[in-house]
KEMAR-104630 format. One record per residue: chain; x, y, z of N, C-alpha, C, CB in turn. Coordinates in steps of 0.1 Angstrom, whole numbers, plus 5000, padded with zeros to 4 digits. Glycine has a CB too. Layout:
% KEMAR-104630
A,X,Y,Z,X,Y,Z,X,Y,Z,X,Y,Z
...
***
This chain:
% KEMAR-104630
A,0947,4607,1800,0948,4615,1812,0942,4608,1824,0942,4629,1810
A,0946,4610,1831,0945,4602,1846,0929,4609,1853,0962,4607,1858
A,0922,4598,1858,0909,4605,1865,0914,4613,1874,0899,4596,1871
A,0907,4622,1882,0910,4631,1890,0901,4634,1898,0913,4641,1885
A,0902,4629,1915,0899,4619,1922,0905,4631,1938,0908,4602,1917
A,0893,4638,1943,0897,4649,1950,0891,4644,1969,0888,4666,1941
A,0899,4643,1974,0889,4639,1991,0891,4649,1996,0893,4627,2004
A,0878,4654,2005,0876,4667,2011,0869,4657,2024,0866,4681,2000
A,0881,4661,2034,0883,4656,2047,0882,4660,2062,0892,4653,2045
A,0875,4664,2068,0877,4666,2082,0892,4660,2091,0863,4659,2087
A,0897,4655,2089,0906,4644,2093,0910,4631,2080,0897,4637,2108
A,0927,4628,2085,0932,4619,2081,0945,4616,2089,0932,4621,2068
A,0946,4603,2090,0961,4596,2093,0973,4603,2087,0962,4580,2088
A,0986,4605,2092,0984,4607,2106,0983,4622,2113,0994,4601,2110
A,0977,4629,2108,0975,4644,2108,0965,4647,2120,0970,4650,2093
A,0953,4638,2117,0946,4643,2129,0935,4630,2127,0939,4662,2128
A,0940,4623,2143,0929,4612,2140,0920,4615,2155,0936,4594,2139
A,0907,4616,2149,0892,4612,2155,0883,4603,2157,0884,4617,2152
A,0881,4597,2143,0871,4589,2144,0876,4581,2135,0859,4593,2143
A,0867,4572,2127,0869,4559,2113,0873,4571,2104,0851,4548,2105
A,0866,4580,2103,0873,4589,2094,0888,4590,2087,0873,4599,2100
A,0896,4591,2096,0909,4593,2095,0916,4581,2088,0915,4597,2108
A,0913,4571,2091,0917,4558,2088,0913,4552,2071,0909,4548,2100
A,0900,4556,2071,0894,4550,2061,0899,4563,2047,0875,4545,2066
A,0901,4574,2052,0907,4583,2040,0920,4578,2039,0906,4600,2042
A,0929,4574,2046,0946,4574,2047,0945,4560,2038,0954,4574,2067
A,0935,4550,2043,0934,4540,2029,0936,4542,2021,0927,4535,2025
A,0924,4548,2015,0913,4549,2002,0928,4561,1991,0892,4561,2010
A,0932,4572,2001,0945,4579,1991,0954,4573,1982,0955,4586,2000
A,0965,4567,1991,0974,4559,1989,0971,4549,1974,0976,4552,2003
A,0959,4539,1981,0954,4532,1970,0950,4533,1961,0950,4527,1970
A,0943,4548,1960,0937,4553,1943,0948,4556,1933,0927,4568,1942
A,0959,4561,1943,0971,4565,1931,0976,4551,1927,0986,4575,1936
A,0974,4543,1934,0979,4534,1928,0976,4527,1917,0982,4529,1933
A,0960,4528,1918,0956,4524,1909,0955,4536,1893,0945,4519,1915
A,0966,4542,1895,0962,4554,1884,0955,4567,1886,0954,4548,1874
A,0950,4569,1897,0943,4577,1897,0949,4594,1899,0936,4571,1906
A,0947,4607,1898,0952,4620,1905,0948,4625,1914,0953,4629,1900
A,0958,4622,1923,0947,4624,1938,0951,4639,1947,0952,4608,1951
A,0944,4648,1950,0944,4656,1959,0935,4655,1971,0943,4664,1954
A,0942,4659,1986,0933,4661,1997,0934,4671,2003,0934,4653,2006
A,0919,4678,2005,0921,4690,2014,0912,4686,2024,0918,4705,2007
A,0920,4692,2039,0917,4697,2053,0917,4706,2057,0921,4695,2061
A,0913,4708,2068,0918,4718,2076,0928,4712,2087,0906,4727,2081
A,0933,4727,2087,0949,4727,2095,0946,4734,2110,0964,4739,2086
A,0939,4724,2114,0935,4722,2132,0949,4727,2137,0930,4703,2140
A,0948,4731,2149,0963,4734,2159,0963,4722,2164,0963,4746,2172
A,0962,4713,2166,0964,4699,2169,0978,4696,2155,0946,4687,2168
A,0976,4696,2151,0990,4692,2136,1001,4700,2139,0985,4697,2117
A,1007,4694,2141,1023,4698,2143,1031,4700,2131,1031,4686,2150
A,1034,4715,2125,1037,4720,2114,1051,4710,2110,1038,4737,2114
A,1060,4712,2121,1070,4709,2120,1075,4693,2118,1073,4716,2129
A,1066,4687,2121,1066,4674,2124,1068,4666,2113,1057,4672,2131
A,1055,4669,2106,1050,4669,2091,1053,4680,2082,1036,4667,2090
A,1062,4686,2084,1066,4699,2073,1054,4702,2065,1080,4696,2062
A,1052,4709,2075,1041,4718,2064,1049,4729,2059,1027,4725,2073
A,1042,4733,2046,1045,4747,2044,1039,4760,2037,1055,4746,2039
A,1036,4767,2038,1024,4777,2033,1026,4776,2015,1027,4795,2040
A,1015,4779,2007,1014,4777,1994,1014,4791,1987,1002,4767,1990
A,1016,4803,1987,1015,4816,1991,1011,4820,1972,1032,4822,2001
A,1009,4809,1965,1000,4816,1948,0984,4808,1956,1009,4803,1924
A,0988,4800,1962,0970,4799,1968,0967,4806,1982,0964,4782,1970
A,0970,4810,1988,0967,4820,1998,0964,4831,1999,0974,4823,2002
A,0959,4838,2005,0956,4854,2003,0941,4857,1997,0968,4860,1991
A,0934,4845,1997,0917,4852,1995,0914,4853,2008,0903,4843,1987
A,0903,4860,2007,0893,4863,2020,0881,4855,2016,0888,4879,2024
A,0872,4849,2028,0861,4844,2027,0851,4845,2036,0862,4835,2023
A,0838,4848,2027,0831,4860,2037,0824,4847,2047,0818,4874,2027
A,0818,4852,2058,0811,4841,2066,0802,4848,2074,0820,4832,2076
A,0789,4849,2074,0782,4853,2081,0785,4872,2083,0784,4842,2092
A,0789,4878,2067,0791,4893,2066,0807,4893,2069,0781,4903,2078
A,0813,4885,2078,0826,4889,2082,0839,4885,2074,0828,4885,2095
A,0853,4889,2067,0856,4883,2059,0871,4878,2070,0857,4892,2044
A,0872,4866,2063,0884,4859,2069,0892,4855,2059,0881,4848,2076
A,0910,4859,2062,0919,4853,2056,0922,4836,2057,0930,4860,2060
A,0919,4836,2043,0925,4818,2040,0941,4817,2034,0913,4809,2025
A,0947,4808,2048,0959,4807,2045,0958,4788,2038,0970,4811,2060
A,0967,4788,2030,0968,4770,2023,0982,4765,2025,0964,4767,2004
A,0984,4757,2031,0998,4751,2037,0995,4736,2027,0999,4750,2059
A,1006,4728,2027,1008,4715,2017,1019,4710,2028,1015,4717,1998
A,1021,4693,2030,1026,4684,2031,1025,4670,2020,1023,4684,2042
A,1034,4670,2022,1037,4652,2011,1036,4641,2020,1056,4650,2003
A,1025,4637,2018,1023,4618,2026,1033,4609,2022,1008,4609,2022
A,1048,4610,2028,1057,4602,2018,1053,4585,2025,1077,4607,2018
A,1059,4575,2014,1066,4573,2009,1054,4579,1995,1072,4558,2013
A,1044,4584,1993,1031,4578,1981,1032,4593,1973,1010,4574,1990
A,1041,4603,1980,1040,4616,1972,1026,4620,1971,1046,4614,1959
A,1021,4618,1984,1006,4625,1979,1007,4641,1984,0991,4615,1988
A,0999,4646,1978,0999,4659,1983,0985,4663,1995,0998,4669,1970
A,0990,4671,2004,0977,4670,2013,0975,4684,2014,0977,4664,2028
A,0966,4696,2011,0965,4706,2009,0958,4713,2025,0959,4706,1995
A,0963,4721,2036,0958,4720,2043,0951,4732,2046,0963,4715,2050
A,0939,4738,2048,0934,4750,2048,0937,4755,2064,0917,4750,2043
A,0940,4770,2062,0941,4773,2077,0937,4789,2081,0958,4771,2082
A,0933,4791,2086,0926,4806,2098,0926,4806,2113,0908,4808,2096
A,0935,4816,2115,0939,4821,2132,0932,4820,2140,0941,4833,2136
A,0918,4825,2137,0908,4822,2148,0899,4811,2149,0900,4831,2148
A,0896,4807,2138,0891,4794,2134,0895,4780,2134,0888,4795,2126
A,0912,4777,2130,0916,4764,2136,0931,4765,2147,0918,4754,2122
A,0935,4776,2150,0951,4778,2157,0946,4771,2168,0959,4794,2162
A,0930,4769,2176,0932,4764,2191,0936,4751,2190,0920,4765,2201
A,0941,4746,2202,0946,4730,2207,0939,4723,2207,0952,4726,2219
A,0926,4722,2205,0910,4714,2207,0909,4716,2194,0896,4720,2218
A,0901,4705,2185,0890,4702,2175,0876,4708,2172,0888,4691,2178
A,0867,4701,2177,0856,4705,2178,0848,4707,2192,0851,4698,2170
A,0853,4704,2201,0849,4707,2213,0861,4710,2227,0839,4696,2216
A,0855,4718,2235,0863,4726,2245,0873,4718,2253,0853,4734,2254
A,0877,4718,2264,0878,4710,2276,0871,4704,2284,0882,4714,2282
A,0861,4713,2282,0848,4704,2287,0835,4699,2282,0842,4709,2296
A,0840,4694,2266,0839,4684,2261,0822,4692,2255,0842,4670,2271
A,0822,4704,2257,0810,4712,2253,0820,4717,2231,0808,4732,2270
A,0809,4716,2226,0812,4721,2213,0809,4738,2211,0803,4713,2202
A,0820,4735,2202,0822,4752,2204,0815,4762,2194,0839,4756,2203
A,0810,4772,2200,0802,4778,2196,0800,4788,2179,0802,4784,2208
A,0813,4785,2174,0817,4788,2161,0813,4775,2152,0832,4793,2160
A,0813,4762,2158,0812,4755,2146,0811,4753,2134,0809,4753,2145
A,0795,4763,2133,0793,4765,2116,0797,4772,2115,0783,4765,2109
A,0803,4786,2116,0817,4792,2110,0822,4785,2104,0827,4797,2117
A,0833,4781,2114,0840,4774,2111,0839,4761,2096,0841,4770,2124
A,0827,4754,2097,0822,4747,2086,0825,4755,2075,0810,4744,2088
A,0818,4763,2072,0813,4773,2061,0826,4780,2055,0802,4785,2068
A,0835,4780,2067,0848,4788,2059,0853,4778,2053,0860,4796,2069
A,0853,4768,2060,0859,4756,2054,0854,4752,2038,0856,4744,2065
A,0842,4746,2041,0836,4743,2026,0837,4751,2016,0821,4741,2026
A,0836,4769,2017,0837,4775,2008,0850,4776,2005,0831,4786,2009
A,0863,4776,2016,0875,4774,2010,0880,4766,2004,0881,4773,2015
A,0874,4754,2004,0879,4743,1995,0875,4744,1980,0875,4730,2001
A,0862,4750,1978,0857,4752,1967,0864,4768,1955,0843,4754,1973
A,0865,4776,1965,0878,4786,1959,0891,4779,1954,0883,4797,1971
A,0895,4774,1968,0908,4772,1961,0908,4761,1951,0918,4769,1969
A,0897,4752,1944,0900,4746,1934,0898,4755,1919,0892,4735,1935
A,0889,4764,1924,0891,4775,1913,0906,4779,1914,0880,4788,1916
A,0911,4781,1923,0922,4793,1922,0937,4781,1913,0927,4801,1945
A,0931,4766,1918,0942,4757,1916,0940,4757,1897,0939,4741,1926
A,0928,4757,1895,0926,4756,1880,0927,4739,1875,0938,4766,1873
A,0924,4730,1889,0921,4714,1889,0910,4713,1891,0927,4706,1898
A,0900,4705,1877,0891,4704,1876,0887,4689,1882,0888,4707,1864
A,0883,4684,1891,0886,4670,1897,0871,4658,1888,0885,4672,1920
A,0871,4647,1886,0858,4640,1877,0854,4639,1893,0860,4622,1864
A,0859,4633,1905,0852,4629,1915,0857,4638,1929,0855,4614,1915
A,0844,4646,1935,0843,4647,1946,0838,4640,1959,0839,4653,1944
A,0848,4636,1966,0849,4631,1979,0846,4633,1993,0857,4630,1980
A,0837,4639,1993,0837,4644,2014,0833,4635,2023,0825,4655,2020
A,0842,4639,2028,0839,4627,2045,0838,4635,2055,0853,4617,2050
A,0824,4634,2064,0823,4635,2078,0812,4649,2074,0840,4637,2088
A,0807,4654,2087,0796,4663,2088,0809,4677,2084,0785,4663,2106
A,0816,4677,2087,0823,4693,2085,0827,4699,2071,0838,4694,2093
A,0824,4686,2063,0819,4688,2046,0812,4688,2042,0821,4684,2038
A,0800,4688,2048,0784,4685,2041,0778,4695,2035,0774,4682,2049
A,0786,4709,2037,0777,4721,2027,0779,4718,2017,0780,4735,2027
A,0793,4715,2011,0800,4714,1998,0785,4706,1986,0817,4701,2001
A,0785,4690,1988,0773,4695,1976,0763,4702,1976,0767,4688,1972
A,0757,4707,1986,0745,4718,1986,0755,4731,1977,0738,4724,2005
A,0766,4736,1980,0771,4744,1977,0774,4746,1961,0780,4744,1985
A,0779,4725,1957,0783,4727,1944,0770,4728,1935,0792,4717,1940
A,0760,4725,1939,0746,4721,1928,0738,4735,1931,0735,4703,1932
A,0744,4746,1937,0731,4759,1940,0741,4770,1940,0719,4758,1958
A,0756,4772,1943,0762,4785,1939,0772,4778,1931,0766,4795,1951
A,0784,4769,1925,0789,4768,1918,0784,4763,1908,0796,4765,1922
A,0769,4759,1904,0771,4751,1891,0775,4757,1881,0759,4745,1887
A,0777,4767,1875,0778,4771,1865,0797,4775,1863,0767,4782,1866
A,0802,4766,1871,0815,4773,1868,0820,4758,1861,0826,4782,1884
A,0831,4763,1854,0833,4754,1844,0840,4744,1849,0839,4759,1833
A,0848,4746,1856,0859,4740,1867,0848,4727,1871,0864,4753,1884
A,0836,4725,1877,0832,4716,1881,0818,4712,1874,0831,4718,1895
A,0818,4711,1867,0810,4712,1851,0807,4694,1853,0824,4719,1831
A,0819,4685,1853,0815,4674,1850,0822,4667,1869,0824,4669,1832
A,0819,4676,1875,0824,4666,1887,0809,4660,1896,0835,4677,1900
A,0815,4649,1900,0805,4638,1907,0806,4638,1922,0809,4622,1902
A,0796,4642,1928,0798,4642,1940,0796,4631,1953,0791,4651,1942
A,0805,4624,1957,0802,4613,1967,0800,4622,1982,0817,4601,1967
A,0789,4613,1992,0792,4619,2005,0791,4607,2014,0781,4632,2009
A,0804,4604,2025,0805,4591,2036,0795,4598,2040,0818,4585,2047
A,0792,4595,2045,0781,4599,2059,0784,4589,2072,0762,4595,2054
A,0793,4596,2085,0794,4597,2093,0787,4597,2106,0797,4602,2091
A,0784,4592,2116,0782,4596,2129,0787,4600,2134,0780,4593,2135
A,0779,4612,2140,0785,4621,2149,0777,4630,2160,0793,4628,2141
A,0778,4638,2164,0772,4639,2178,0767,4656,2178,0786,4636,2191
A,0772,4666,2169,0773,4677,2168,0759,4685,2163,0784,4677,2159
A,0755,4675,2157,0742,4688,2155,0733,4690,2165,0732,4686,2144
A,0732,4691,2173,0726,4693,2182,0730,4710,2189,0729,4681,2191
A,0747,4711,2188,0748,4719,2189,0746,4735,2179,0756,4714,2193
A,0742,4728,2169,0741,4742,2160,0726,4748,2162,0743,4740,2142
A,0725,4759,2162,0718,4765,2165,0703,4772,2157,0725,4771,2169
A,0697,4779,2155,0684,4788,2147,0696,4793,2138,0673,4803,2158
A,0703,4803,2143,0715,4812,2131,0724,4805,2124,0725,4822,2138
A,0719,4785,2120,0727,4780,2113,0725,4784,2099,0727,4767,2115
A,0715,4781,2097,0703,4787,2082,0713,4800,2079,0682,4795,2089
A,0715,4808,2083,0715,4820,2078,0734,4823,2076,0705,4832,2088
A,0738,4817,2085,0758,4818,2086,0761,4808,2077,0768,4814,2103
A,0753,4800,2063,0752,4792,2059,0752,4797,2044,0744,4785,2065
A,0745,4807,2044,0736,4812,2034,0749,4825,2027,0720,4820,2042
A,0754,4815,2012,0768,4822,2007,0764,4826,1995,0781,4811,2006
A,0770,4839,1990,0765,4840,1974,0750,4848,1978,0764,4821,1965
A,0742,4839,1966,0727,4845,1966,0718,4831,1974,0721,4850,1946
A,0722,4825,1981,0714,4816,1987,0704,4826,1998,0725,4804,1994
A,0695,4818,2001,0684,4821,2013,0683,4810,2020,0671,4825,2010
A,0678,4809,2033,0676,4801,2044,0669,4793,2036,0671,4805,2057
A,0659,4795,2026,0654,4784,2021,0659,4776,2013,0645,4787,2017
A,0671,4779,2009,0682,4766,2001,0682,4757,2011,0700,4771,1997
A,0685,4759,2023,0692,4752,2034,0680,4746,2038,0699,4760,2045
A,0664,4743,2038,0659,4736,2040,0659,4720,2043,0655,4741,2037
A,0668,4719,2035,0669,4701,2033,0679,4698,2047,0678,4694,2016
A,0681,4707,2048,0695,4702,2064,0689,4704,2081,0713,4716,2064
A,0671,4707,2076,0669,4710,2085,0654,4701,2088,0671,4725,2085
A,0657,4688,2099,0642,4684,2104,0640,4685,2117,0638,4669,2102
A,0624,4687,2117,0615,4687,2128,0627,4703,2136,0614,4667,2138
A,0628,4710,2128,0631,4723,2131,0642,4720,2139,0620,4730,2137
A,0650,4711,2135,0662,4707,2139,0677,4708,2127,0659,4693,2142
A,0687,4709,2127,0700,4710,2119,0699,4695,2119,0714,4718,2126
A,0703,4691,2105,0707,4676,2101,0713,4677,2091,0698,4666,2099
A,0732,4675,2093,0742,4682,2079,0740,4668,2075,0762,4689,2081
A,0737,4653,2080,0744,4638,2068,0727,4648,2061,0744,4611,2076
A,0718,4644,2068,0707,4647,2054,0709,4653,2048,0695,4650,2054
A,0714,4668,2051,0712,4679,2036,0724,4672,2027,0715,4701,2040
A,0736,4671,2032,0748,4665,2021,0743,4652,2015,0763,4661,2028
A,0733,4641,2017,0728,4635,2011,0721,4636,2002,0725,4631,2014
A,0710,4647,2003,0705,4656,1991,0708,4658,1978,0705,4668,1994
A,0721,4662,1987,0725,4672,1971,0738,4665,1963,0731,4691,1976
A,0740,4655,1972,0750,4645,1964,0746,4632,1951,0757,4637,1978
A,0754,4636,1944,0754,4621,1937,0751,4606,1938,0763,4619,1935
A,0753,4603,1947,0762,4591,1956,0763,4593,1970,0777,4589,1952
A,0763,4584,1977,0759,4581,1992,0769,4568,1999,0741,4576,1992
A,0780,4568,2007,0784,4556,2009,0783,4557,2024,0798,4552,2003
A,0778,4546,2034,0777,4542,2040,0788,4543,2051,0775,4533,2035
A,0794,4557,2061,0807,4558,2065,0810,4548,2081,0809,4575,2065
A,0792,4549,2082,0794,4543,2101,0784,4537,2100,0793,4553,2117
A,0788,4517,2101,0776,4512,2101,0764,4514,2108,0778,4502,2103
A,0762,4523,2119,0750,4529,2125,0736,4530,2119,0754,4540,2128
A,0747,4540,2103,0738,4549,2101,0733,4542,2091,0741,4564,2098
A,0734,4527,2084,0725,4524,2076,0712,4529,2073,0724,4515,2077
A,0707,4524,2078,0691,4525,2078,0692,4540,2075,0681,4519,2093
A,0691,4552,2084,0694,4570,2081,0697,4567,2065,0712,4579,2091
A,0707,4561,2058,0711,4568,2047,0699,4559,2034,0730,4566,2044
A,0696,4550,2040,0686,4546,2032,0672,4549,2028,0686,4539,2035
A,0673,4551,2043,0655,4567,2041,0658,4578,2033,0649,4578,2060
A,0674,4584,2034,0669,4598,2027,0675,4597,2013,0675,4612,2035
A,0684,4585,2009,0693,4588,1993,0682,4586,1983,0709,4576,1989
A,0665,4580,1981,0659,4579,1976,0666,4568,1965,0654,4591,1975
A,0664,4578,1951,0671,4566,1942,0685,4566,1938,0664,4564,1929
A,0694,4577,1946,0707,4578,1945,0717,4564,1944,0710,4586,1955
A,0728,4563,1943,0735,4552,1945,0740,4553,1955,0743,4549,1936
A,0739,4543,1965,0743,4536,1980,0752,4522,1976,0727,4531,1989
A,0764,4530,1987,0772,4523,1992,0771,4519,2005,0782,4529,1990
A,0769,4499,2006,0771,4500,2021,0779,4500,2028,0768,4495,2024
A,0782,4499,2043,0794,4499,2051,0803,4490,2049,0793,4500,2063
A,0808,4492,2046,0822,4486,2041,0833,4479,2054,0830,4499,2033
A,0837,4464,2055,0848,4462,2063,0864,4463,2058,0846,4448,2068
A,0870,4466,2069,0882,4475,2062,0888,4464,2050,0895,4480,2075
A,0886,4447,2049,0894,4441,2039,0885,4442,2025,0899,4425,2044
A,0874,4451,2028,0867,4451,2013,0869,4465,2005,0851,4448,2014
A,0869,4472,2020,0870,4489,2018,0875,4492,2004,0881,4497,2029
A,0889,4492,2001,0891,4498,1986,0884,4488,1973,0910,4498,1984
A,0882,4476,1973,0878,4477,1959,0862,4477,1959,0883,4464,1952
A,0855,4484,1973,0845,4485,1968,0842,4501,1962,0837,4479,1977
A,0853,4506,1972,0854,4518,1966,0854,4526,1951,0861,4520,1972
A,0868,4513,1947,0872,4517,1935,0860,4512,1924,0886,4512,1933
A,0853,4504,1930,0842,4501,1921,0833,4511,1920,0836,4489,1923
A,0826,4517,1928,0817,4530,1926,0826,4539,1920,0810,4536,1940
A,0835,4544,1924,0842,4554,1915,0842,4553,1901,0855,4555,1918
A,0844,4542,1894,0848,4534,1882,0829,4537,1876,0855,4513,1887
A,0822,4531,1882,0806,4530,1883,0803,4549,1880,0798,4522,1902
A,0804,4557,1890,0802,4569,1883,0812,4581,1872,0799,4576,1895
A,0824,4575,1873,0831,4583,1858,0826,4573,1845,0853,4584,1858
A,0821,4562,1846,0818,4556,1832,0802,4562,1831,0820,4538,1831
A,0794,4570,1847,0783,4577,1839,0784,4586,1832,0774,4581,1844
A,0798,4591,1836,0804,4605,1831,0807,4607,1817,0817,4609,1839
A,0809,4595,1813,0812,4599,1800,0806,4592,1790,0825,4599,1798
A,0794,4587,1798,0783,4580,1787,0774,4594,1784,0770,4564,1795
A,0772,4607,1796,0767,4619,1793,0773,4627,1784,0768,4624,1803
A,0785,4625,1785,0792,4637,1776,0793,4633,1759,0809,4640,1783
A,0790,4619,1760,0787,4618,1747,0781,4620,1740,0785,4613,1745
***
């Protein structure tokens, strides 16, 4: 059976490009299937993506949960497109109020908008349902960029115990980016899913500041290097984790595929 090899993306080519982000996932897809791998990607379905363009189309056996955010519950709709020529599937998460506007993450005037972590939180916990709901157990978890960074805090303190992600490995790029600044005191708590408390969420928070690369470094497996910037950052906080450094785009996939390769062969020296 084929490894199973999941990216959980803020952005990708050509759906919604921002930053290295978009580029360096639209690589890294394409080329894992080729090397054998089962690849799924989930986003979110910003109003910037042109349904029609890229035929999207709603997935309506994964649609239809609610997910609660800060007490309030929101419908998660899941739309799919095919990255042809590669037949990849791109799974895209979507909510009316949370991604229909024409802007990203910040306004017209270039101010960030004041839902963010909503918005985050619906996101991360959506992606995590619907792999339950999909009943695809993936060996490797993928996130890229700060708008996935709950996900391992999420998978090692309210999913561990589900069976679905029993043997998955968590990678996190770690990104630069500009945004925490904007979250606020009430990040802690619109954060706080399940039976968590603001004190789960301590690791995402210094000098009484929001910091999503640190807390997703925490609680991840693996650490790769997403913006040469942030070397040094990911080197203070991955301790003795495994670091990936920044990568130039003609090395990018096989160094990739080598850590991947590097954590499913820990995977099954454990399960032995």
């Amino acid at each position: 059976m084929s490894n199973r090899l999941l990216f959980v993306t803020q952005e990708m080519e050509p759906f919604t490009v921002l930053s290295e982000i978009s580029s360096v996932v639209r690589q890294l897809a394409p080329a894992m299937k080729d090397k054998g791998m089962d690849i799924r990607i989930l986003m979110p379905r910003f109003g910037t993506i042109n349904e029609r363009r890229h035929k999207l189309h709603e997935v309506v056996r994964l649609s239809g949960m609610n997910i609660i955010v800060d007490d309030d519950d929101y419908p998660l709709i899941i739309k799919v497109a095919t990255l042809a020529p590669y037949r990849l599937q791109i799974y895209f998460l979507d909510n009316e109020e949370f991604f229909k506007r024409k802007s990203i993450f910040v306004d017209d005037d270039e101010k960030a908008f004041d839902d963010n972590a909503d918005r985050m939180v619906f996101f991360c916990k959506g992606v995590l349902e619907t792999l339950k709901k999909f009943g695809w157990a993936p060996d490797i978890i993928h996130c890229h960029g700060w708008m996935t960074s709950l996900i391992p805090m999420y998978l090692q303190k309210v999913y561990q115990n589900e069976p679905i992600f029993q043997d998955s490995k968590i990678i996190y790029s770690a990104y630069e980016h500009e945004l925490d600044d904007a979250f606020n005191e009430k990040f802690t708590s619109k954060a706080t899913i399940n039976e968590l408390s603001s004190d789960d969420l301590s690791d995402f928070i210094t000098d009484g500041k929001v910091d999503l690369n640190k807390g997703a470094i925490t609680f991840s497996d693996s650490v790769i290097v997403g913006s040469e910037e942030l070397a040094d950052f990911v080197k203070d906080n991955a301790d003795d984790k495994v670091v990936l450094d920044y990568q130039q785009e003609e090395q990018l996939i096989d160094a990739y595929l080598g850590l991947y390769k590097s954590l499913l062969q820990t995977e099954e020296e454990e399960s032995e």
